[in-house]
C-alpha positions, -999 to 999 in steps of 0.1 A, spaced: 0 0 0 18 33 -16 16 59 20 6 95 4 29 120 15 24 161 20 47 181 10 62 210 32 79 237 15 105 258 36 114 291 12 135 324 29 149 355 16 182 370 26 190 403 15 220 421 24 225 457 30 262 470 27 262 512 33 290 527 14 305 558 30 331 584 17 361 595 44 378 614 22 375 651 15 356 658 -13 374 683 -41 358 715 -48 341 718 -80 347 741 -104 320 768 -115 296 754 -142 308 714 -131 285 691 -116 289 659 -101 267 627 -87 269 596 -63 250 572 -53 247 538 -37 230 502 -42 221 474 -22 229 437 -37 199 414 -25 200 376 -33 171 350 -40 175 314 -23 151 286 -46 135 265 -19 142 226 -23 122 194 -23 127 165 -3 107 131 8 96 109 32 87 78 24 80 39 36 64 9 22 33 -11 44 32 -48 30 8 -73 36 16 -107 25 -16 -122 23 -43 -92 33 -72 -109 46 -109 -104 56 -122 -124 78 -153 -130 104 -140 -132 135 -165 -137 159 -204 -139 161 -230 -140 190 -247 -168 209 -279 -156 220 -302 -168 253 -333 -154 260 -335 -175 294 -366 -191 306 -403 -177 303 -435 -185 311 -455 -196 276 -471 -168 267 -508 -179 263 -525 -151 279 -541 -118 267 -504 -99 258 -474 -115 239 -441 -121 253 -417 -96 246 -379 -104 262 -341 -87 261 -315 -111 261 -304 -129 295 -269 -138 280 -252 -130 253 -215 -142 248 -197 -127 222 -195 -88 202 -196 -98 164 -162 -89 152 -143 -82 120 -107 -81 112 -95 -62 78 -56 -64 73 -53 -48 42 -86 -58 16 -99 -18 4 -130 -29 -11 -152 -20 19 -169 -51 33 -208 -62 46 -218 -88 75 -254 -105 68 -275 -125 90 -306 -147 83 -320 -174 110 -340 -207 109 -375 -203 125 -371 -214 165 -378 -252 170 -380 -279 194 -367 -304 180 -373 -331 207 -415 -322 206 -412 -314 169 -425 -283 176 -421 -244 165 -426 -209 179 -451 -193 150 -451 -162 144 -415 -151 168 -394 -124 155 -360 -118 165 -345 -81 167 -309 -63 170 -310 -30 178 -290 -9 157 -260 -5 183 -220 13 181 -191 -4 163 -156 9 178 -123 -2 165 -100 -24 187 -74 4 182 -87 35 193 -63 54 170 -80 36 140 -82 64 116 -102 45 92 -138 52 78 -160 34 102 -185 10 95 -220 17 99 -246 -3 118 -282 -17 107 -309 -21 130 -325 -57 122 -355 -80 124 -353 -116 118 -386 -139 112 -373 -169 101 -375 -171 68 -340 -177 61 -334 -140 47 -305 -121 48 -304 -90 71 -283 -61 65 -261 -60 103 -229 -38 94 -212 -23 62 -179 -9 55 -174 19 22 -146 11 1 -111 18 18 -127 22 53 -134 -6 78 -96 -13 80 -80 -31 109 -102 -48 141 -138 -35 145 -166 -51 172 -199 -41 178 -211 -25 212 -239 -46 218 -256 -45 250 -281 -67 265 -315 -50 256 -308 -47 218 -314 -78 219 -351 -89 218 -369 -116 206 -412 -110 208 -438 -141 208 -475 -141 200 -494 -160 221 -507 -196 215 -477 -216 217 -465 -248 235 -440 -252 266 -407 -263 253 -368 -253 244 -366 -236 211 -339 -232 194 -334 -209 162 -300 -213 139 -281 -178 130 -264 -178 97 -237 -150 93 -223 -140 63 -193 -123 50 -185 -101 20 -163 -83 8 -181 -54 -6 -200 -25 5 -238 -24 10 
């Protein structure tokens, strides 16, 4: 990766004043003669010079890669069969989702899509439950990170095995080690009533690319 380099131009002026002066007596003139003097001052012009700095990053294989990704427990409830549906934040969550960048500049995209939530023991599903990440921060695992920083995407998952927009990098930003700043209650997963008792588990699918969204 070429490093772009300012350049700083240094310029000064020097200019030299020498007075002349006359000791000597100065001759009478004769009627009708005239005479003049005068002085100058020499100046001088310096031409300012260029120099560089320069250095060479390498990267011998620049990579892109998902680094981690969230497990997600919503904890035990009560089955929500009553007159209001179950609405819960996450009890546990155990990871940030986390991408490294060493050195790819086409901006990159993280997509989820789940499975709906089954049991698989009963053989039994959660109709209707949607599961939501609130749109949360991103911060770079180097807080000197001077690149452009990716942008977040607030996302609802149903089931359907459709991709969700989470996080996108532009082209030439998203460089180096960024994790998202998830917290506990962006987490949320809602339930209509009319459902079963039971341990439901939905599958999260996260995806990878390296281009902008």
């Amino acid at each position: 990766m070429a490093l772009q380099m300012k350049k700083i131009w240094l310029s000064s002026l020097a200019v030299v004043g020498l007075g002349l002066g006359l000791a000597a007596a100065v001759p009478a003139l004769a009627a009708g003669s005239s005479s003049s003097s005068g002085s100058s001052s020499p100046s001088a012009t310096l031409t300012p010079k260029d120099s560089q700095a320069t250095t060479v990053f390498t990267t011998t294989n620049p990579s892109l890669t998902l680094s981690k990704v969230p497990n997600i427990d919503f904890g035990s409830n009560a089955t929500p069969n009553g007159s209001t549906d179950l609405s819960v934040q996450a009890a546990k969550v155990d990871s940030d989702l986390e991408v490294a960048n060493d050195g790819i500049a086409s901006g990159w995209n993280v997509q989820v899509m789940n499975s709906a939530f089954t049991d698989s023991t009963a053989n039994n599903s959660l109709y209707g439950a949607k599961l939501s990440f609130a749109a949360a921060g991103v911060a770079p695992a180097n807080a000197d990170n001077a690149s452009p920083k990716p942008a977040m995407s607030a996302v609802s998952l149903s089931g359907d095995g459709q991709n969700q927009l989470v996080l996108s990098a532009p082209v030439k930003g998203g460089l180096g080690i960024w994790d998202t700043e998830y917290a506990l209650s962006d987490f949320k997963l809602s339930v209509p009533a009319g459902q079963l008792p039971g341990s439901y588990v939905s599958n999260l699918t996260w995806q990878l690319s390296n281009a902008p969204q």
